[in-house]
MARROLUM-418389 format. One record per residue (C-alpha): residue number from 1; residue in three letters; x negated, y negated, z. Coordinates in Angstrom, 3 decimals. Example, Ala and Ser with C-alpha at 12.3 -4.5 7.8 and 13.67 -1.06 7.14 Angstrom:
<atom nr="1" rest="ALA" east="-12.300" north="4.500" up="7.800"/>
<atom nr="2" rest="SER" east="-13.670" north="1.060" up="7.140"/>
END
This chain:
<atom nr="1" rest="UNK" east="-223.022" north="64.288" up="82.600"/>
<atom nr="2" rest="UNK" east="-221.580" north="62.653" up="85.767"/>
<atom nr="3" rest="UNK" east="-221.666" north="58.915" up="86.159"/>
<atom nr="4" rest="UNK" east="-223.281" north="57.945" up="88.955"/>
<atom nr="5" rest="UNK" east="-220.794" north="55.215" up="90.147"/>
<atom nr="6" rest="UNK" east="-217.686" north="56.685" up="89.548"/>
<atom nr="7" rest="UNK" east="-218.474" north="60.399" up="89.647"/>
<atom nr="8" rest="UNK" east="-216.532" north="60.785" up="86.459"/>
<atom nr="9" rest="UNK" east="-217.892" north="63.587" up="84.364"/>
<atom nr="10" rest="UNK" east="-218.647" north="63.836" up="80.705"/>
<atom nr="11" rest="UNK" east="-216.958" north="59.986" up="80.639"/>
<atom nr="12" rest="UNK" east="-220.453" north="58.655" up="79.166"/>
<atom nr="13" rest="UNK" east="-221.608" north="57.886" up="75.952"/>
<atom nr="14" rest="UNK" east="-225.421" north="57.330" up="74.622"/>
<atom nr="15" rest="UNK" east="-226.193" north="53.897" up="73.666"/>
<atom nr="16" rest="UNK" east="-229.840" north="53.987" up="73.046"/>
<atom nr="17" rest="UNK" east="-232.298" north="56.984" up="73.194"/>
<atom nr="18" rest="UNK" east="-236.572" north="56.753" up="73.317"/>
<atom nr="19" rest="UNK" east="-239.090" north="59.333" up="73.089"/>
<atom nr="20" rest="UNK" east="-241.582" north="58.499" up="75.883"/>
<atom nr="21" rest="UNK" east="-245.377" north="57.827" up="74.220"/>
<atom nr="22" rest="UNK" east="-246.188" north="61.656" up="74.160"/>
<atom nr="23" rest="UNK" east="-242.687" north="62.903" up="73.321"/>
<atom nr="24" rest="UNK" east="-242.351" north="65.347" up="76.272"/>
<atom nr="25" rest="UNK" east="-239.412" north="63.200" up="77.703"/>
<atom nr="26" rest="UNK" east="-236.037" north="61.508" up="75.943"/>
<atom nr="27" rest="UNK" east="-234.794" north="58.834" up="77.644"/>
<atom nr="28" rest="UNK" east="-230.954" north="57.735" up="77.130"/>
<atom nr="29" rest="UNK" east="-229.318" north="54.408" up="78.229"/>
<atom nr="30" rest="UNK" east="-226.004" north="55.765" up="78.590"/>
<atom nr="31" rest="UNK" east="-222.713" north="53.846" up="79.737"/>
<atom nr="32" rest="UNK" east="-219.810" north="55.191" up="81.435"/>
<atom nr="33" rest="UNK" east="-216.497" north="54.755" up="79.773"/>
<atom nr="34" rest="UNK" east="-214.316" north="54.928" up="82.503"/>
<atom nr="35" rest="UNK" east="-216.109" north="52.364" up="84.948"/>
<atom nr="36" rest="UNK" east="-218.086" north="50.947" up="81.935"/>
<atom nr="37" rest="UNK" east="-221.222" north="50.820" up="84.467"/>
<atom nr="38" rest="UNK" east="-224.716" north="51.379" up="82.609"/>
<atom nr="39" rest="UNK" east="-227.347" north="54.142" up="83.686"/>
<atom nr="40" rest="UNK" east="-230.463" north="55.685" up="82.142"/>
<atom nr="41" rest="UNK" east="-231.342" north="59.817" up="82.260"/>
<atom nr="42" rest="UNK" east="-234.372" north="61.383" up="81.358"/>
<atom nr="43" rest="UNK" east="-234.635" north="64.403" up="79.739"/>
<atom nr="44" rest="UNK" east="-237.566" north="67.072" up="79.566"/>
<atom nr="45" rest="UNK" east="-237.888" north="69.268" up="76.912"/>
<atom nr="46" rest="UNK" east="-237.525" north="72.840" up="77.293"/>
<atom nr="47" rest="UNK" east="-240.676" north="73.778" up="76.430"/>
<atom nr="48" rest="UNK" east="-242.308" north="73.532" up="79.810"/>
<atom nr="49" rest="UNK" east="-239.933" north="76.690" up="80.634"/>
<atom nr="50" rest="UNK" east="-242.063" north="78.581" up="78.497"/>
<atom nr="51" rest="UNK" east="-245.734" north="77.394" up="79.395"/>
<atom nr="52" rest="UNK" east="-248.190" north="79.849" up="81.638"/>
<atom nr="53" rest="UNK" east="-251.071" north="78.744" up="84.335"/>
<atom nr="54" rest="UNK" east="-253.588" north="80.835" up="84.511"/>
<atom nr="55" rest="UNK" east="-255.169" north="80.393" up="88.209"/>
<atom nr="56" rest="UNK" east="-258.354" north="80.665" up="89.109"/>
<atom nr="57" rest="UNK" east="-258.345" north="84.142" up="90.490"/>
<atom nr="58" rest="UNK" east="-257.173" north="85.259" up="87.091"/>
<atom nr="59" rest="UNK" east="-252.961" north="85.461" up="88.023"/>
<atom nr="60" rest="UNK" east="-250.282" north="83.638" up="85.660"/>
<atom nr="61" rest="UNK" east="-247.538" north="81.661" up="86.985"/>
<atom nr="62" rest="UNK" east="-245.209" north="79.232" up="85.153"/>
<atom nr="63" rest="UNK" east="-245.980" north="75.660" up="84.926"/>
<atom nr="64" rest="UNK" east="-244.403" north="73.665" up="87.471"/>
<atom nr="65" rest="UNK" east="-244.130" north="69.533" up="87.354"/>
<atom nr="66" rest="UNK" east="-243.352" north="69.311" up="90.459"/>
<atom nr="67" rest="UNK" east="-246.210" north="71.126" up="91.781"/>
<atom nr="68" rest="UNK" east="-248.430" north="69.073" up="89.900"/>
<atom nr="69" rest="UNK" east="-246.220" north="65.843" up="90.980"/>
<atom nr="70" rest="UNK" east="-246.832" north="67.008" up="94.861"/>
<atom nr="71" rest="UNK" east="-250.582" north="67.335" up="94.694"/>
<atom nr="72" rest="UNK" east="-251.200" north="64.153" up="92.975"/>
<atom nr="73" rest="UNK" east="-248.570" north="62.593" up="95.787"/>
<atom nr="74" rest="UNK" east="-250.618" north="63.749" up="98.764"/>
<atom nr="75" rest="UNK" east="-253.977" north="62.184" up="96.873"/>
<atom nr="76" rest="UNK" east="-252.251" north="59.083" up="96.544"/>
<atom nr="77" rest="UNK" east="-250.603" north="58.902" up="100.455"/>
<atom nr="78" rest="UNK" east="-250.651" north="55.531" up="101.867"/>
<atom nr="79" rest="UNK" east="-252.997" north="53.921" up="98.757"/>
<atom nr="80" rest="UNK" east="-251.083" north="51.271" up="95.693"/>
<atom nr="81" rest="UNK" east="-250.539" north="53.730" up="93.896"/>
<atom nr="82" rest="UNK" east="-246.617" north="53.839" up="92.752"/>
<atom nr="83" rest="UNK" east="-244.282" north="56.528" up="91.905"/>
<atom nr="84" rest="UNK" east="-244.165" north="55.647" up="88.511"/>
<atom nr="85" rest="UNK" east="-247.999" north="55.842" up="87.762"/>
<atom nr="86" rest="UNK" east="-247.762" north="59.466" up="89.512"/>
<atom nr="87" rest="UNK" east="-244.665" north="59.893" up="87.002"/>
<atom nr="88" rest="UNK" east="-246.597" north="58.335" up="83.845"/>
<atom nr="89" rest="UNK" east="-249.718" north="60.435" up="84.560"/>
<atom nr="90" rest="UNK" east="-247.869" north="63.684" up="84.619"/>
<atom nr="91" rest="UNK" east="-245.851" north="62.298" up="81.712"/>
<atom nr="92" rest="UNK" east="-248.929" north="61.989" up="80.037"/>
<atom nr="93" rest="UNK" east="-250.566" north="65.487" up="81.080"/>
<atom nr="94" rest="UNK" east="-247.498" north="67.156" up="79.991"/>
<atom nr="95" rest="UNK" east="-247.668" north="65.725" up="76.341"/>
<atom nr="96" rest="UNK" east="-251.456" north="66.595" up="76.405"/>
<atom nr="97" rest="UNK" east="-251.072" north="69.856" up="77.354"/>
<atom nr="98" rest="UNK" east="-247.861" north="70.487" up="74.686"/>
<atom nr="99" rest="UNK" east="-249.760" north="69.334" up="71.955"/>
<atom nr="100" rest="UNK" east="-252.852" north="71.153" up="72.636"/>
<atom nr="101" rest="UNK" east="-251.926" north="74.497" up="74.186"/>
<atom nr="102" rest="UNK" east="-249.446" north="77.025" up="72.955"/>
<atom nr="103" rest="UNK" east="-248.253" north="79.307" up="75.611"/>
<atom nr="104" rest="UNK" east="-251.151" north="79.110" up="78.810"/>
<atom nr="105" rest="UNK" east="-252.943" north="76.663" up="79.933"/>
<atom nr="106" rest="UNK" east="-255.979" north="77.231" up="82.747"/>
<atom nr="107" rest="UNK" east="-255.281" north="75.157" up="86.415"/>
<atom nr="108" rest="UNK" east="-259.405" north="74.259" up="85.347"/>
<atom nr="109" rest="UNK" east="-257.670" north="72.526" up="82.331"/>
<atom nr="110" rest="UNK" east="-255.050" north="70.865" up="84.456"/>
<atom nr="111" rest="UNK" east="-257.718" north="69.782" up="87.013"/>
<atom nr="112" rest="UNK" east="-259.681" north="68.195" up="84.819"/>
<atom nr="113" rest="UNK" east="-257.313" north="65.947" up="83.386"/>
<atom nr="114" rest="UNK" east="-255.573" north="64.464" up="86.295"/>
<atom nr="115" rest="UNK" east="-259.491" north="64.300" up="87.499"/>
<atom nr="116" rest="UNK" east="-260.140" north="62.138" up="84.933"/>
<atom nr="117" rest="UNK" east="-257.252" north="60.063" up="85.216"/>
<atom nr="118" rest="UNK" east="-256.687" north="59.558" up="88.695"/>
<atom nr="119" rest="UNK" east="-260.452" north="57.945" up="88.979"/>
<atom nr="120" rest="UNK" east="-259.720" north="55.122" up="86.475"/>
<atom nr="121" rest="UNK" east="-256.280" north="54.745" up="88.744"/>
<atom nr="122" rest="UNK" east="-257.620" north="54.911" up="92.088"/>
<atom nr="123" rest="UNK" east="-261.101" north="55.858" up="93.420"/>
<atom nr="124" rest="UNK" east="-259.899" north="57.394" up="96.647"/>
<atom nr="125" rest="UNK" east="-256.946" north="58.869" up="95.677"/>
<atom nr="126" rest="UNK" east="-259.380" north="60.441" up="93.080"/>
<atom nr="127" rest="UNK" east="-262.366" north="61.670" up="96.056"/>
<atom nr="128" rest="UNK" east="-259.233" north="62.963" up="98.006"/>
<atom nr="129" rest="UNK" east="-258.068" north="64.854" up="94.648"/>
<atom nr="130" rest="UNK" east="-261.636" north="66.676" up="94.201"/>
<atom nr="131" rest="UNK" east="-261.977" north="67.444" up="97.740"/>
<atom nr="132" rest="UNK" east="-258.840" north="69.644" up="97.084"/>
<atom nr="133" rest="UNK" east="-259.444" north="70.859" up="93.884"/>
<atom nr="134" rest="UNK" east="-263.723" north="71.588" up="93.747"/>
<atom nr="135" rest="UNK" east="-265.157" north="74.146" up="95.415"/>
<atom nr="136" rest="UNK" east="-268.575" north="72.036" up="97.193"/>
<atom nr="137" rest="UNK" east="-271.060" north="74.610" up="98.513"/>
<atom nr="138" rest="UNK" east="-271.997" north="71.981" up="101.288"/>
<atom nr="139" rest="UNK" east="-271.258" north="68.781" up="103.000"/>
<atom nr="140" rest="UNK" east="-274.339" north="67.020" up="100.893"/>
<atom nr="141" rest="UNK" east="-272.245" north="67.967" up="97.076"/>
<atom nr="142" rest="UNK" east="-269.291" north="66.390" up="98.495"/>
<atom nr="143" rest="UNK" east="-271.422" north="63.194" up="99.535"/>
<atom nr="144" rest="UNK" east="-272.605" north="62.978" up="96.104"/>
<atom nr="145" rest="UNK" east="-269.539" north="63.207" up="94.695"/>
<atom nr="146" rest="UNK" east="-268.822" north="60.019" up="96.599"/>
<atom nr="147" rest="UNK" east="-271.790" north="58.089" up="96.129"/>
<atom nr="148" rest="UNK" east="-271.025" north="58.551" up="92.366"/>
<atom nr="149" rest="UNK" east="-267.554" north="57.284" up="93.230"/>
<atom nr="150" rest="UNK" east="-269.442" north="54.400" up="94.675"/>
<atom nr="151" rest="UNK" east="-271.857" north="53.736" up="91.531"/>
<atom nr="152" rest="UNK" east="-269.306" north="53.933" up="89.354"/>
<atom nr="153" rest="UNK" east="-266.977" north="50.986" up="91.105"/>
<atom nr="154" rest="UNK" east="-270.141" north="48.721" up="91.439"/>
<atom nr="155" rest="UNK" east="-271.020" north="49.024" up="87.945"/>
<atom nr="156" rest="UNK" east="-267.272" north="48.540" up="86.625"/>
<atom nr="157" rest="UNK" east="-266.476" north="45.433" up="89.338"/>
<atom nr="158" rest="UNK" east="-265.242" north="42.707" up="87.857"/>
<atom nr="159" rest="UNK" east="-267.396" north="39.508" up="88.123"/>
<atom nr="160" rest="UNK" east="-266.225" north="37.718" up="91.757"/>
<atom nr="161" rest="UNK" east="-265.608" north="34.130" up="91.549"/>
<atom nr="162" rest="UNK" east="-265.688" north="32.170" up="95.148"/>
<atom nr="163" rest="UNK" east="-264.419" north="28.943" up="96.435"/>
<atom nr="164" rest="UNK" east="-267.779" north="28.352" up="98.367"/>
<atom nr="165" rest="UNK" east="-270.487" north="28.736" up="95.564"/>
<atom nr="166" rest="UNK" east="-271.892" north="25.734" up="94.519"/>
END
């Protein structure tokens, strides 16, 4: 390990490692013993190396975060949503897709996770994530994939309190 300050290497010692909420990632506060500075690392596990996606044309290619990490970026461009919700949400697929699948996993599988998180997250970043990722026969399916988008933030709005009701 290199410090980041100093650049000294294999100077460090762990002070305090955490399993993140689905395991998939360790992270250490370490501390470097030569500038005594402080610095975190994560760690993922090795298993990833091993897990398959089977496309939808039927080829296999390994798993890759930051493929995964890159289309949920370009969903989110420009909109609140931070770096470390598109970090947590991967996080999060990761552990679900350790637990639950052995050695493949379907891009279907994939989709329809980060589907169903990204539209509690953000509702646009979510439309621009299905645009991508469905196949719409027509102009009018994508529409009603929107209005549904639209339904579902009017029924879940909060109550709005004004200044000016009385």
């Amino acid at each position: 390990m290199r410090c980041p300050s100093c650049k000294e290497i294999d100077k460090d010692r762990v002070i305090d490692s955490r399993l993140t909420e689905g395991g998939a990632v360790v992270r250490r506060r370490r501390q470097c013993e030569a500038c005594r500075r402080r610095f975190t690392t994560k760690e993922r596990l090795e298993e990833e190396l091993r897990l398959t996606v089977i496309k939808r044309e039927g080829s296999r290619v390994p798993y890759d975060r930051a493929k995964i990490i890159d289309g949920i970026s370009h969903a989110c461009y420009k909109l609140p949503v931070t770096g470390e919700e598109i970090d947590r949400l991967v996080d999060e697929l990761e552990s679900d897709i350790f637990q639950n699948h052995d050695r493949e996993v379907t891009s279907e599988q994939i989709g329809e996770y980060l589907i169903r998180r990204l539209r509690d997250i953000d509702s646009v970043a979510y439309v621009r994530f299905m645009s991508v990722y469905r196949i719409y026969r027509d102009v009018d399916e994508f529409i009603d994939e929107i209005q549904n988008v639209r339904d579902r933030a009017i029924n879940h709005a909060p109550e709005q309190d004004t200044l000016f009701d009385e």
